[in-house]
N, CA, C and O atoms as a CHARMM CRD file, in Angstrom:
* protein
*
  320
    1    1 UNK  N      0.84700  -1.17300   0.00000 PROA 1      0.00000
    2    1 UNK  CA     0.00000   0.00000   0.00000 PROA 1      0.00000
    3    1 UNK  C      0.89400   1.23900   0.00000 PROA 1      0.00000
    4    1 UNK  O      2.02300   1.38900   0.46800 PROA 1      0.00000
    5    2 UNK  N      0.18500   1.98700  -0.57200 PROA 2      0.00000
    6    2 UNK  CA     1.09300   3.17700  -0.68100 PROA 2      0.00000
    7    2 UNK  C      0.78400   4.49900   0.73600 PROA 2      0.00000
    8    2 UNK  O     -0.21300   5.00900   1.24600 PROA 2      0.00000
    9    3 UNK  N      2.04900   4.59200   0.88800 PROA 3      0.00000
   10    3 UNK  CA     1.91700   5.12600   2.60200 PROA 3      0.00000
   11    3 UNK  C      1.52500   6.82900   2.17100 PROA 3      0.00000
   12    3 UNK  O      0.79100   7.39000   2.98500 PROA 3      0.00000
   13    4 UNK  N      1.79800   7.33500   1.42600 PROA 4      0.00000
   14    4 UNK  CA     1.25300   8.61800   1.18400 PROA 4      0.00000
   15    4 UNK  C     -0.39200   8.44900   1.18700 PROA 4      0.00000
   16    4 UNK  O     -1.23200   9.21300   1.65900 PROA 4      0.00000
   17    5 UNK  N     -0.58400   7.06600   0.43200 PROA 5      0.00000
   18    5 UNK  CA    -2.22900   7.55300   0.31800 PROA 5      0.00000
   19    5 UNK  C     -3.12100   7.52400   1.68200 PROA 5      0.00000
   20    5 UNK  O     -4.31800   7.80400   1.63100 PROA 5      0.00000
   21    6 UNK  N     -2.42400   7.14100   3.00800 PROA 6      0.00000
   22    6 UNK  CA    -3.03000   6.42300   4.31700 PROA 6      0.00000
   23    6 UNK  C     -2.54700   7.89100   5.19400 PROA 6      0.00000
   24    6 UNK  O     -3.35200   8.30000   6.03000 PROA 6      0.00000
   25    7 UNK  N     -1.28600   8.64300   5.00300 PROA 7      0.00000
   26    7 UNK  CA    -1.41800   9.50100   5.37300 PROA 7      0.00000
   27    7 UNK  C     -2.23300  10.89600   5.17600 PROA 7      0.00000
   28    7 UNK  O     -2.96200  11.10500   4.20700 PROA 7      0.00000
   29    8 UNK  N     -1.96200  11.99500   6.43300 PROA 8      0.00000
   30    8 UNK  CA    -2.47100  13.29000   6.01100 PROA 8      0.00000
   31    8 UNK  C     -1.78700  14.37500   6.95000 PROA 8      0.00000
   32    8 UNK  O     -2.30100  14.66900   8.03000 PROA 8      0.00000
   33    9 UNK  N     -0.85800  14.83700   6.59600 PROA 9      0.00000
   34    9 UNK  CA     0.07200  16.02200   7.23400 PROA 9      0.00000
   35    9 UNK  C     -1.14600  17.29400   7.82400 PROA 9      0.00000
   36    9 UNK  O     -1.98900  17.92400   7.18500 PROA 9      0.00000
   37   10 UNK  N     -0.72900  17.32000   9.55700 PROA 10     0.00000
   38   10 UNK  CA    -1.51200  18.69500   9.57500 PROA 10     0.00000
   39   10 UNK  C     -0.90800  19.48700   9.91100 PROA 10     0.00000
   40   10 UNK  O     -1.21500  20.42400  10.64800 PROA 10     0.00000
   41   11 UNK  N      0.10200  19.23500   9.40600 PROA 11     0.00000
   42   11 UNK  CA     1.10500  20.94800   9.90500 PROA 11     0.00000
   43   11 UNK  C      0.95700  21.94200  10.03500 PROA 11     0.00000
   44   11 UNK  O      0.53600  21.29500  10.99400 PROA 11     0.00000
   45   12 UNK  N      0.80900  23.15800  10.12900 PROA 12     0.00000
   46   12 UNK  CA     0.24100  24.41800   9.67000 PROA 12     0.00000
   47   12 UNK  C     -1.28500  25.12100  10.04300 PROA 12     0.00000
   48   12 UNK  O     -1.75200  26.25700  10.12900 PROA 12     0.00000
   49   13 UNK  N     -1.76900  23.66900  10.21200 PROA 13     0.00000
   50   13 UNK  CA    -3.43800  23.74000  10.43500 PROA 13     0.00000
   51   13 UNK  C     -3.72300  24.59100  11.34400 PROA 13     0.00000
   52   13 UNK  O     -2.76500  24.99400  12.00300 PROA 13     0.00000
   53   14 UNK  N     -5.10600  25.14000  11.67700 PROA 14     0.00000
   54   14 UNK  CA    -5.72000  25.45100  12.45000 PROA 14     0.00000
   55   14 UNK  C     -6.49100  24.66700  12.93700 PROA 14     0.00000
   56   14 UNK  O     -6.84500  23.73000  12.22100 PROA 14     0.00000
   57   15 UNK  N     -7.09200  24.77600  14.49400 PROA 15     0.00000
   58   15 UNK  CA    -8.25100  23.29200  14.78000 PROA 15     0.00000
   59   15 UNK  C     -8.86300  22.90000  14.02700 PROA 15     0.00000
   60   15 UNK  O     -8.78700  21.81900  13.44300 PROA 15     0.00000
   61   16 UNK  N     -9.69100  23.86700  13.90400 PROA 16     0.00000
   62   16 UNK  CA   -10.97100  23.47600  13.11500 PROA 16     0.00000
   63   16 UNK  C    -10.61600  22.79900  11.86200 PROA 16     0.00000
   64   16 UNK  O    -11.43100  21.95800  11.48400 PROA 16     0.00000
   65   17 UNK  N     -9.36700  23.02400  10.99500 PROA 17     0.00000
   66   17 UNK  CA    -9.11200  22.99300   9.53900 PROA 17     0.00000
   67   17 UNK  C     -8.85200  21.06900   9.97400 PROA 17     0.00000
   68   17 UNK  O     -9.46300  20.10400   9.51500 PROA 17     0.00000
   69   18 UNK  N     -7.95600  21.09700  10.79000 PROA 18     0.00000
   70   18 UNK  CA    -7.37700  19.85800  11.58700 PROA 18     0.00000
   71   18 UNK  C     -8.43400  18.90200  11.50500 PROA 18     0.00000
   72   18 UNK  O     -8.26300  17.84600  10.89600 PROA 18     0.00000
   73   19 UNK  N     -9.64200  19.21700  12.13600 PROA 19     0.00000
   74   19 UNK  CA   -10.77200  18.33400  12.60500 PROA 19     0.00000
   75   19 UNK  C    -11.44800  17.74000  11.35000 PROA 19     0.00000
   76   19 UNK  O    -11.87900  16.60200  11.16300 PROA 19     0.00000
   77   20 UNK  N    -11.42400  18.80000  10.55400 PROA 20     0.00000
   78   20 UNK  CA   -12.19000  18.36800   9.46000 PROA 20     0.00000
   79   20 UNK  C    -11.88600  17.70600   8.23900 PROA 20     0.00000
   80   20 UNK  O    -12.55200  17.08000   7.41400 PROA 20     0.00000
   81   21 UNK  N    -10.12700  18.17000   8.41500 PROA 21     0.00000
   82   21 UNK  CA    -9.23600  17.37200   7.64500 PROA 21     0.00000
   83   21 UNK  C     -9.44400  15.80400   7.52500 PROA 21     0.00000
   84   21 UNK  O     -9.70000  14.98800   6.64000 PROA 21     0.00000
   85   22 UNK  N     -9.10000  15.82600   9.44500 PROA 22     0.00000
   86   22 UNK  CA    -8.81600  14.26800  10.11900 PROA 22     0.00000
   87   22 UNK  C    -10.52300  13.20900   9.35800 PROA 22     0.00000
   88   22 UNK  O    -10.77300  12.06900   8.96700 PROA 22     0.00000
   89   23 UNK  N    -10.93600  13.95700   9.46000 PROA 23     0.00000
   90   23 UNK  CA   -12.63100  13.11100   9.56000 PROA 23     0.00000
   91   23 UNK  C    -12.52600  12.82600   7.97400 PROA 23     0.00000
   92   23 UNK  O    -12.39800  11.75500   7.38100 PROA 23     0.00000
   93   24 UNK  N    -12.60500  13.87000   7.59000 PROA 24     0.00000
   94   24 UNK  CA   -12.24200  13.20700   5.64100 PROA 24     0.00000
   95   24 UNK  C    -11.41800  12.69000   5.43200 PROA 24     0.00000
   96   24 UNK  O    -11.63000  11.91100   4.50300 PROA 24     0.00000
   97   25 UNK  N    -10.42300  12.64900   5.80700 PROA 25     0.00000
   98   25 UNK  CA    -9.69000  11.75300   5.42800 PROA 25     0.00000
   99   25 UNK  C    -10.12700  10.16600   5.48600 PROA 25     0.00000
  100   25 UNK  O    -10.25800   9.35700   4.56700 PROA 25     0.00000
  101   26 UNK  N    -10.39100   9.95100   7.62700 PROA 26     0.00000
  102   26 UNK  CA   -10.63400   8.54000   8.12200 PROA 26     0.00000
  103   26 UNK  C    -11.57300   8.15500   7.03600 PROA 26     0.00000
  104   26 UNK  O    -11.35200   7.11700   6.41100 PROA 26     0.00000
  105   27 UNK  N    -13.10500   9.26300   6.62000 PROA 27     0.00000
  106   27 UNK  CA   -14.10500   8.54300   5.15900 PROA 27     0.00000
  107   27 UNK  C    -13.59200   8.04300   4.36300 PROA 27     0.00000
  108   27 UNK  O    -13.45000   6.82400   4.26100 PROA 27     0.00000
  109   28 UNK  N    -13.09000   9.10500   3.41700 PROA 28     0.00000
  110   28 UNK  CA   -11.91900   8.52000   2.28000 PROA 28     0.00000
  111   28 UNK  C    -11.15400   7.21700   2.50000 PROA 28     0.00000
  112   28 UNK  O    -10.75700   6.69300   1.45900 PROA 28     0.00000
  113   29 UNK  N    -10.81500   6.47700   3.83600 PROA 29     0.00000
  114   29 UNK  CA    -9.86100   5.88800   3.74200 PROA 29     0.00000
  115   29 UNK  C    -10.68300   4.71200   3.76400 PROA 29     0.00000
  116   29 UNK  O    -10.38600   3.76900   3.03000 PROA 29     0.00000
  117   30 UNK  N    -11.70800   4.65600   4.53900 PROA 30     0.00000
  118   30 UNK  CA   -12.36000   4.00100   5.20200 PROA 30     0.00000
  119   30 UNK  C    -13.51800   3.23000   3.68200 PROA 30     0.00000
  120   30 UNK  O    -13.92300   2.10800   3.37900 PROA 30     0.00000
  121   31 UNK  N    -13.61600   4.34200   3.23600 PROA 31     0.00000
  122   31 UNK  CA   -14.39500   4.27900   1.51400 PROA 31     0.00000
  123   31 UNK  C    -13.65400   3.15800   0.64500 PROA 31     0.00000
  124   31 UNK  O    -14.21800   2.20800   0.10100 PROA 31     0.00000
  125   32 UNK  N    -12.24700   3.45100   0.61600 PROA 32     0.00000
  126   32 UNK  CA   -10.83900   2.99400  -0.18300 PROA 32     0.00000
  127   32 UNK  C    -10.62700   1.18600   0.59300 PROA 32     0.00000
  128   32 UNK  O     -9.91700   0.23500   0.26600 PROA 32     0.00000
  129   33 UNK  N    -11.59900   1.38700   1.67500 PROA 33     0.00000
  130   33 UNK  CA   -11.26200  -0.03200   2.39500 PROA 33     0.00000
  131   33 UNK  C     -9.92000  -0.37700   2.70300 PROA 33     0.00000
  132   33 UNK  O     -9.44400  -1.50700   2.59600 PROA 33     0.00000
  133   34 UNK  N     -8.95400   1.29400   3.33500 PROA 34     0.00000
  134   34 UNK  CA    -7.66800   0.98000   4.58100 PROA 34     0.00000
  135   34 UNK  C     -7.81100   0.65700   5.58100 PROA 34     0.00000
  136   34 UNK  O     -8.69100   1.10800   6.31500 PROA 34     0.00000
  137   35 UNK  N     -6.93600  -0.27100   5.92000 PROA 35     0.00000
  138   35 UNK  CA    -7.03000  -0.65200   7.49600 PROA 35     0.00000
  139   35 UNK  C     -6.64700   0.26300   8.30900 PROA 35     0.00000
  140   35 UNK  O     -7.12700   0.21700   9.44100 PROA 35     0.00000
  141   36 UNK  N     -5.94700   1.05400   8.06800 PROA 36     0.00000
  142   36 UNK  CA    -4.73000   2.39000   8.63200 PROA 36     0.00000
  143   36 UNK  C     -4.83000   3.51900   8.10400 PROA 36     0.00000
  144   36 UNK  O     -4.73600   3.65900   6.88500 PROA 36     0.00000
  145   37 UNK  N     -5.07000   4.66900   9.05700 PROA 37     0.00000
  146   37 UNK  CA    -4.64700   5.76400   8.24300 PROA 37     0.00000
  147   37 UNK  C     -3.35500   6.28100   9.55500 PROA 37     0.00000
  148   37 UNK  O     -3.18900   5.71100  10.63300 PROA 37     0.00000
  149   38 UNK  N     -2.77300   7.20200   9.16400 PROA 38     0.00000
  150   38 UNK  CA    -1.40100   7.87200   9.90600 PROA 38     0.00000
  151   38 UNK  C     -1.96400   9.39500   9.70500 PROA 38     0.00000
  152   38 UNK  O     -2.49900   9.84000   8.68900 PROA 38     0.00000
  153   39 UNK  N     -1.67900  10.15700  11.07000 PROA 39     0.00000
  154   39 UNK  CA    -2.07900  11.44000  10.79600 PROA 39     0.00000
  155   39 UNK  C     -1.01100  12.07500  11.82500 PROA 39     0.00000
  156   39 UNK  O     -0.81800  11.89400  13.02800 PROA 39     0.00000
  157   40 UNK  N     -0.55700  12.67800  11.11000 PROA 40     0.00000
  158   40 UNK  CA     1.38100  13.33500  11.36500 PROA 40     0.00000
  159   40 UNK  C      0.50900  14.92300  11.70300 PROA 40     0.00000
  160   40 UNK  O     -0.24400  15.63600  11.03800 PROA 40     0.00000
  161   41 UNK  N      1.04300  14.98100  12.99800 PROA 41     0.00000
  162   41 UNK  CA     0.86800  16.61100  13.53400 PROA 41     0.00000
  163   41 UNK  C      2.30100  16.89300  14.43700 PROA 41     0.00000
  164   41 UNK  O      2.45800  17.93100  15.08000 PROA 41     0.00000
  165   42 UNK  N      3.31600  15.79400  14.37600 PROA 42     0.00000
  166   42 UNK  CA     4.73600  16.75400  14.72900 PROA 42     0.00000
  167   42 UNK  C      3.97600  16.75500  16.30300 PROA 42     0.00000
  168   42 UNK  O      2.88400  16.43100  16.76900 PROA 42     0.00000
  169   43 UNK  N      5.36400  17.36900  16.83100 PROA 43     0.00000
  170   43 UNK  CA     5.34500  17.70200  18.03000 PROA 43     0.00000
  171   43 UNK  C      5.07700  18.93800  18.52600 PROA 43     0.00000
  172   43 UNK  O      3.87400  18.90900  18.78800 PROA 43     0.00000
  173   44 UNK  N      5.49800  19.97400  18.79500 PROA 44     0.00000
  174   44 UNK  CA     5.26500  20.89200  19.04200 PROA 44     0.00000
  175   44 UNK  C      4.87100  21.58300  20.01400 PROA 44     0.00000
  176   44 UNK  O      5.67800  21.69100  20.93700 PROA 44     0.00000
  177   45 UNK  N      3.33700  22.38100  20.18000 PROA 45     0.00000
  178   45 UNK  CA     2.58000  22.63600  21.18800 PROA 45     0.00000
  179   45 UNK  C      2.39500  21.32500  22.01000 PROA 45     0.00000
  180   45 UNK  O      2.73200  21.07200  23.16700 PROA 45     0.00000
  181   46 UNK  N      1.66800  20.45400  20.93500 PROA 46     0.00000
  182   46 UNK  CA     0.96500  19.40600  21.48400 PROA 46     0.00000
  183   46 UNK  C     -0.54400  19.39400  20.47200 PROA 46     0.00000
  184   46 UNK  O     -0.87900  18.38300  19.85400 PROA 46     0.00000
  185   47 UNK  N     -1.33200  20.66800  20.44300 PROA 47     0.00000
  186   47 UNK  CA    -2.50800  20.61400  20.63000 PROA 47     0.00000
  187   47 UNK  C     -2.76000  20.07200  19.42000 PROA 47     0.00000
  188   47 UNK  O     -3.84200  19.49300  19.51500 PROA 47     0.00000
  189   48 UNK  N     -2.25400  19.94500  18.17000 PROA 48     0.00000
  190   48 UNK  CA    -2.79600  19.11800  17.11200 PROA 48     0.00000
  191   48 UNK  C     -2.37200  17.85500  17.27400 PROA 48     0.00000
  192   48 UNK  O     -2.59000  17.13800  16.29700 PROA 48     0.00000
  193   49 UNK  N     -1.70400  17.22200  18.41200 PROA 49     0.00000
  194   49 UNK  CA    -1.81700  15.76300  19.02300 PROA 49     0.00000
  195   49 UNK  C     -3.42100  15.43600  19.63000 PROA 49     0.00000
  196   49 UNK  O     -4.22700  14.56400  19.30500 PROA 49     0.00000
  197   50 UNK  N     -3.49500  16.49600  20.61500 PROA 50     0.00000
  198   50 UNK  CA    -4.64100  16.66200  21.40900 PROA 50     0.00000
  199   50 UNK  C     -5.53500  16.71100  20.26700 PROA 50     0.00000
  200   50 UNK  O     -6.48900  16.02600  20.63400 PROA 50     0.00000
  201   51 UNK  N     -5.75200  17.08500  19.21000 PROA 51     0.00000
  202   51 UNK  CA    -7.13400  17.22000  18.37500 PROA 51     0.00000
  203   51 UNK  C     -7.13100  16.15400  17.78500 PROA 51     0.00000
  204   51 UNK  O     -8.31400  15.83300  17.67400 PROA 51     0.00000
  205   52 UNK  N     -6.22900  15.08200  17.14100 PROA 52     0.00000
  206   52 UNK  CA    -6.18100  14.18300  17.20900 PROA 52     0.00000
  207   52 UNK  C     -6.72100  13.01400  17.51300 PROA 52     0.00000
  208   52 UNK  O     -7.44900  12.21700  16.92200 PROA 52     0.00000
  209   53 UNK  N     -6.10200  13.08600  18.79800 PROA 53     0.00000
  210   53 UNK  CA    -6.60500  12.03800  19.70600 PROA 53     0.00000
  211   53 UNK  C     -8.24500  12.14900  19.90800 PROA 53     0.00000
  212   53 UNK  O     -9.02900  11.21400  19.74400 PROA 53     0.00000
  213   54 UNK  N     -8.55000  13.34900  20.25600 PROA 54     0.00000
  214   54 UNK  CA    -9.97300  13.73100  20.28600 PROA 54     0.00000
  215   54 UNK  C    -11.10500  13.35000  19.31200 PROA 54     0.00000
  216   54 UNK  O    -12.23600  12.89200  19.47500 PROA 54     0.00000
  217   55 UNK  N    -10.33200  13.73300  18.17400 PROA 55     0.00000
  218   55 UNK  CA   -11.43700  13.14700  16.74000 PROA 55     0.00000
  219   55 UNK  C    -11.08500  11.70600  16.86100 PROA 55     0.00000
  220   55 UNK  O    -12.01900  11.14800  17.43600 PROA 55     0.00000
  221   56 UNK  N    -10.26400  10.97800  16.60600 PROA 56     0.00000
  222   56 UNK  CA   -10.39500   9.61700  16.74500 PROA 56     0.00000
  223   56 UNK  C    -10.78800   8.94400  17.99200 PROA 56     0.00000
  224   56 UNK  O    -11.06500   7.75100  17.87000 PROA 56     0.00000
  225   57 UNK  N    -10.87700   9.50100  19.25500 PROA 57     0.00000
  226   57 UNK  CA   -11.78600   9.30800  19.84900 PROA 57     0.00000
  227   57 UNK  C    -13.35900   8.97900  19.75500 PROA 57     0.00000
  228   57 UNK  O    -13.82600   7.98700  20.31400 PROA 57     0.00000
  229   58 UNK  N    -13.96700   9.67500  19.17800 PROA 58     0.00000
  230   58 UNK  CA   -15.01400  10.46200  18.85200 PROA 58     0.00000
  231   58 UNK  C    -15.52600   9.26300  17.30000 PROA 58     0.00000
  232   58 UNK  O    -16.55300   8.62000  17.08600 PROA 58     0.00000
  233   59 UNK  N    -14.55300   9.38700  16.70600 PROA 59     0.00000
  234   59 UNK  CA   -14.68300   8.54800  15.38800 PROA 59     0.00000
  235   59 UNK  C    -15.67900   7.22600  15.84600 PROA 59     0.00000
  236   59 UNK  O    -15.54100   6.58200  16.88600 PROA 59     0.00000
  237   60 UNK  N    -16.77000   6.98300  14.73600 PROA 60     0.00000
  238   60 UNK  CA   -17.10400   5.38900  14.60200 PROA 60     0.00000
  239   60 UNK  C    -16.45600   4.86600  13.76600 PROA 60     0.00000
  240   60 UNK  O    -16.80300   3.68600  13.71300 PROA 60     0.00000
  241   61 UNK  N    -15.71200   5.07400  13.08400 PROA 61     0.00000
  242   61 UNK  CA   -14.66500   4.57900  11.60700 PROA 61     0.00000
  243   61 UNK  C    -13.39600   3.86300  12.71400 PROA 61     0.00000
  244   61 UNK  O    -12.65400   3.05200  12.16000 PROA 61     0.00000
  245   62 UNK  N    -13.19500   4.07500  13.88600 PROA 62     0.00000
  246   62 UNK  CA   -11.61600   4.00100  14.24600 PROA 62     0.00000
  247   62 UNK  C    -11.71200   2.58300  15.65500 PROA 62     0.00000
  248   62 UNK  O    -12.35400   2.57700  16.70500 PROA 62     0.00000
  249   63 UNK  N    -11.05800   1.85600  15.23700 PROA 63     0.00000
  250   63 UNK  CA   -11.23700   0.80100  16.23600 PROA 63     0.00000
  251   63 UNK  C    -10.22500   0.94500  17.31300 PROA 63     0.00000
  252   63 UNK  O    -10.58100   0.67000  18.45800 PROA 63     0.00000
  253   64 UNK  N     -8.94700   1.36200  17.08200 PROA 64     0.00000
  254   64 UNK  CA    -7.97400   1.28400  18.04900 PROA 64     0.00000
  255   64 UNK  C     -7.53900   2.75900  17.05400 PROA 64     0.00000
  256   64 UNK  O     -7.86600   3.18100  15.94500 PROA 64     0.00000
  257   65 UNK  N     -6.61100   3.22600  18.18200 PROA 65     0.00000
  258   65 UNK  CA    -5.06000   4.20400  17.68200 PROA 65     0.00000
  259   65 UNK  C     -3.88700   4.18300  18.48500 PROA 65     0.00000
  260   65 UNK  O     -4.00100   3.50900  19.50900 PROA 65     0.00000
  261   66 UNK  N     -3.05800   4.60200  18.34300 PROA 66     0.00000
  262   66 UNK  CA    -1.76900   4.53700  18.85700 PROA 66     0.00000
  263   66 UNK  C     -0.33700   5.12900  18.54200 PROA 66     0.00000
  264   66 UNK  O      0.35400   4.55300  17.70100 PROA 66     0.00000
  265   67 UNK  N      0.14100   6.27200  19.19200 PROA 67     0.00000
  266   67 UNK  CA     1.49800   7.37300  18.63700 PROA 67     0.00000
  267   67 UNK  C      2.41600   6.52200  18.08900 PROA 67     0.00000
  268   67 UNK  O      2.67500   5.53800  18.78200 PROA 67     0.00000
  269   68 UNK  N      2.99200   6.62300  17.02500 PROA 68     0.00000
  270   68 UNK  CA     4.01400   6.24800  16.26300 PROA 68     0.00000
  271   68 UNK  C      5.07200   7.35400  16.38400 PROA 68     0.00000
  272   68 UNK  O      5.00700   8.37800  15.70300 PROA 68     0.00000
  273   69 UNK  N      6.35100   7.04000  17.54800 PROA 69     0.00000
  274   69 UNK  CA     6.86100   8.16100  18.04000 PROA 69     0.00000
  275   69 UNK  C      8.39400   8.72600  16.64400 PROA 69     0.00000
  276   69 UNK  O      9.29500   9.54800  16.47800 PROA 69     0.00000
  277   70 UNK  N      7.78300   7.65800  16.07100 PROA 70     0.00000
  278   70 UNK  CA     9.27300   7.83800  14.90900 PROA 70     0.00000
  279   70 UNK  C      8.85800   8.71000  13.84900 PROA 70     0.00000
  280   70 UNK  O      9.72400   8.95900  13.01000 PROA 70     0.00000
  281   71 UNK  N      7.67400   9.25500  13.69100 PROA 71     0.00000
  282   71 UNK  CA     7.24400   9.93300  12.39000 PROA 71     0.00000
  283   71 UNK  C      6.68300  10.93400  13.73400 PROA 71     0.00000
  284   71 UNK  O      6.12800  11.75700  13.00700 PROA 71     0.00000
  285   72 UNK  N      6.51400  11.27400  14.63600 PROA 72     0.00000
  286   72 UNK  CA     5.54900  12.25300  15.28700 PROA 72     0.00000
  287   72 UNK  C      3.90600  12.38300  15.37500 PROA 72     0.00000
  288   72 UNK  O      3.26600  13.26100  15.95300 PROA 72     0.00000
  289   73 UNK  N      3.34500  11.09500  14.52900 PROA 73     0.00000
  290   73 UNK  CA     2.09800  10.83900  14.66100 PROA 73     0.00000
  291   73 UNK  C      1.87100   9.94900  15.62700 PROA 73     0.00000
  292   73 UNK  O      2.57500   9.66700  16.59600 PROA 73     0.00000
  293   74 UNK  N      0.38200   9.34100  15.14800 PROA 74     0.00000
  294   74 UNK  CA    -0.73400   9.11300  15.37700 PROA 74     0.00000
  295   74 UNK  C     -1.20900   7.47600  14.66300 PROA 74     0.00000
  296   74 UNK  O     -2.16400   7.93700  14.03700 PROA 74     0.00000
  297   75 UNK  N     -1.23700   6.26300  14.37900 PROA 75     0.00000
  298   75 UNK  CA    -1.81700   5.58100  14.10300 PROA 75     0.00000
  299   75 UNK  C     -3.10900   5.14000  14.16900 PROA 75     0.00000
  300   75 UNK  O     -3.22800   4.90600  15.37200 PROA 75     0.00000
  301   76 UNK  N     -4.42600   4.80500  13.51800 PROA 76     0.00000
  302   76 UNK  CA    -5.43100   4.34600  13.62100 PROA 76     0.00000
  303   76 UNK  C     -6.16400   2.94400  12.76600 PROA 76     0.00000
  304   76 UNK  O     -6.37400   2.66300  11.58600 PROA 76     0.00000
  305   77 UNK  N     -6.29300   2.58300  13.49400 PROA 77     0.00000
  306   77 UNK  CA    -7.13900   1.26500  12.73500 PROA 77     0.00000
  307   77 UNK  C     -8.57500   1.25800  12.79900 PROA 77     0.00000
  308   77 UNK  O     -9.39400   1.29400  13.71600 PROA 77     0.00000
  309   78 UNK  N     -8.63900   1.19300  11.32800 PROA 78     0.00000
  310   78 UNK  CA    -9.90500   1.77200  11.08600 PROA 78     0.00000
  311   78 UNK  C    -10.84800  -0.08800  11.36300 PROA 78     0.00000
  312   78 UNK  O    -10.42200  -1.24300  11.39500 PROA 78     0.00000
  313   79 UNK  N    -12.20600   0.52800  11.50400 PROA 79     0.00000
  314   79 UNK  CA   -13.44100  -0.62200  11.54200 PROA 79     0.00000
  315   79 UNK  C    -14.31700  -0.75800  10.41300 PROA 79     0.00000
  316   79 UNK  O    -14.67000   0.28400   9.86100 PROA 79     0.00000
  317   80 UNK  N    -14.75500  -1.92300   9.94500 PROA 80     0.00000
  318   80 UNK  CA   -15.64400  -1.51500   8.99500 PROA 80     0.00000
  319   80 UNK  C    -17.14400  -2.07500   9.37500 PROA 80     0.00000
  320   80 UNK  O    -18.10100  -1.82000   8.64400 PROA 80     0.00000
């Protein structure tokens, strides 16, 4: 699988842009029938970890997640 297509960089983002990013994407991926998507927000503040975690929280698409500390994300396994 191609790892660009499972990812989605939110660098730069603002929350809101973040939230809404994250959620289209998990559809899209979830549509595409990935098991995984990766959502890279770097370190930083924190708070686009924290929004993160929050939307995939929140997600019915997401069965498990888990920080992948070598890229600065986020892992999720999606449900179908």
């Amino acid at each position: 699988m191609d790892e660009s297509k499972i990812s989605i960089d939110l660098h730069g983002m603002r929350a809101q842009e973040a939230i809404e990013a994250i959620n289209d994407h998990i559809i899209k991926c979830v549509n595409l029938s990935y098991s995984q998507v990766r959502i890279v927000h770097g370190h930083g503040t924190g708070v686009l970890k924290r929004i993160t975690e929050e939307v995939l929280n929140s997600s019915d698409y997401v069965n498990k997640f888990y920080p992948d500390y070598n890229f600065s994300s986020t892992i999720a396994d999606l449900k179908y």
